[in-house]
C-alpha positions as CSV (number, residue, x, y, z in Angstrom):
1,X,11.4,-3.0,-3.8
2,X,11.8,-4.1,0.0
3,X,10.6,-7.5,0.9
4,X,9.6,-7.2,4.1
5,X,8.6,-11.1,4.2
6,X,10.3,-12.6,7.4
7,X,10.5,-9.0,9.0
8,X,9.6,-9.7,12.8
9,X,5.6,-7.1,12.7
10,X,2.3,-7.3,13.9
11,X,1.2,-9.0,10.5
12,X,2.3,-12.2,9.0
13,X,2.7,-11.1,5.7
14,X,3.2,-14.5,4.3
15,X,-0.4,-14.8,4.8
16,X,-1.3,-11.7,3.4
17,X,1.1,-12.1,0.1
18,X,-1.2,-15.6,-0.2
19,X,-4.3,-13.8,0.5
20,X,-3.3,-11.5,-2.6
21,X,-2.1,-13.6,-4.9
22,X,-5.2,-16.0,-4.2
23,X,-7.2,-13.0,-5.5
24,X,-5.6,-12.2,-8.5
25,X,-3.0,-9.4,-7.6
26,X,0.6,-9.4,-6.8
27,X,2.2,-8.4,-3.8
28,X,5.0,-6.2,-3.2
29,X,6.2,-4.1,-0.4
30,X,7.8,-0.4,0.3
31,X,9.7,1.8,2.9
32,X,9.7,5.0,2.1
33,X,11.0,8.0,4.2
34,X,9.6,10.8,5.9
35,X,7.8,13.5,4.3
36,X,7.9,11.7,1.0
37,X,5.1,12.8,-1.3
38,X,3.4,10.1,-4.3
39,X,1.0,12.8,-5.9
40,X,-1.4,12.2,-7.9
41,X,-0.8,9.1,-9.7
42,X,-3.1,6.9,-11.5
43,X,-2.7,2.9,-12.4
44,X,-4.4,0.9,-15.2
45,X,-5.3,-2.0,-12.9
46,X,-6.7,-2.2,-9.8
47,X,-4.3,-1.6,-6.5
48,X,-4.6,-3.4,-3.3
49,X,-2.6,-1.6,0.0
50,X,-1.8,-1.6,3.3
51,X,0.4,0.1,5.8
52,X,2.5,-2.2,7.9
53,X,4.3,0.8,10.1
54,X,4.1,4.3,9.8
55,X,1.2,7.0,9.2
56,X,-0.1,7.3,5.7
57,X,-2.4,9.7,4.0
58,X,-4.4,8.4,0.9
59,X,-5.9,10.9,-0.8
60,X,-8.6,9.0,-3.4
61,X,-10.2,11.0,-5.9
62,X,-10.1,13.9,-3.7
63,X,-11.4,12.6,-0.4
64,X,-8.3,12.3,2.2
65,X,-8.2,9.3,4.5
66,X,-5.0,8.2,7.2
67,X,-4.9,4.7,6.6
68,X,-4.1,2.4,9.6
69,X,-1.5,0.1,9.9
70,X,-3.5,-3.7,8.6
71,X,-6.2,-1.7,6.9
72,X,-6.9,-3.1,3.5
73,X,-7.4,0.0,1.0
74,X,-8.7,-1.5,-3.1
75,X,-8.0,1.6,-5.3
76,X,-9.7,1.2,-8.4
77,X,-8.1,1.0,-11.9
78,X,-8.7,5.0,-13.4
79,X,-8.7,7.2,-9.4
80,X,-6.1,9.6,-9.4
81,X,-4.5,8.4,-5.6
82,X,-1.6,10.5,-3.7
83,X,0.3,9.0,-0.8
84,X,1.7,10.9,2.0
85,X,4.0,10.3,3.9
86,X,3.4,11.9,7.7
87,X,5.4,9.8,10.1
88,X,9.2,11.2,11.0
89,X,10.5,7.8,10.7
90,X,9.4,7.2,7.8
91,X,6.5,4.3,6.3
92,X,6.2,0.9,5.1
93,X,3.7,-0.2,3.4
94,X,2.5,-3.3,0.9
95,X,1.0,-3.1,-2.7
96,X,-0.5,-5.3,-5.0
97,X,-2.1,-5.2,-8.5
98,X,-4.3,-7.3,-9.9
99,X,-3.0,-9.7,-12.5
100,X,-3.9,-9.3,-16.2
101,X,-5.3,-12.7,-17.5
């Protein structure tokens, strides 16, 4: 996992990782490179996301969507999800899932 916390972006994701974790879910974060494909995958909990840098397709129960960078996505425990990578240099991107209690 790449923690991007302290990395100089247009977020402050020290906010955002208390945001999450107010709300129940963890928060993690991701660099993945170009043309890298996260097909069809499906979580028993509840996934918050959001791209930092980079162009991201998110492909949600069938219906594709390029996510933005600071867009909040919540993907739903059960919906197969595919991530696609589309940007040459590559994408980062945070995660979170909500916490068990």
């Amino acid at each position: 996992m790449l923690d991007l916390r302290g990395t100089k972006t247009m977020f402050n994701l020290d906010n955002i990782a208390e945001s999450w974790i107010a709300r129940g879910f963890s928060f993690g974060s991701w660099e993945d490179f170009p043309n890298t494909l996260w097909e069809n995958v499906v979580h028993d909990q509840d996934e918050l996301f959001m791209v930092v840098s980079g162009e991201i397709e998110l492909e949600l129960a069938g219906e594709c969507k390029r996510v933005q960078p600071g867009e909040e996505v919540l993907i739903p425990a059960g919906i197969v999800r595919s991530k696609r990578i589309l940007s040459p240099d590559g994408a980062r991107w945070l995660f979170g899932y909500r916490k068990n209690i």
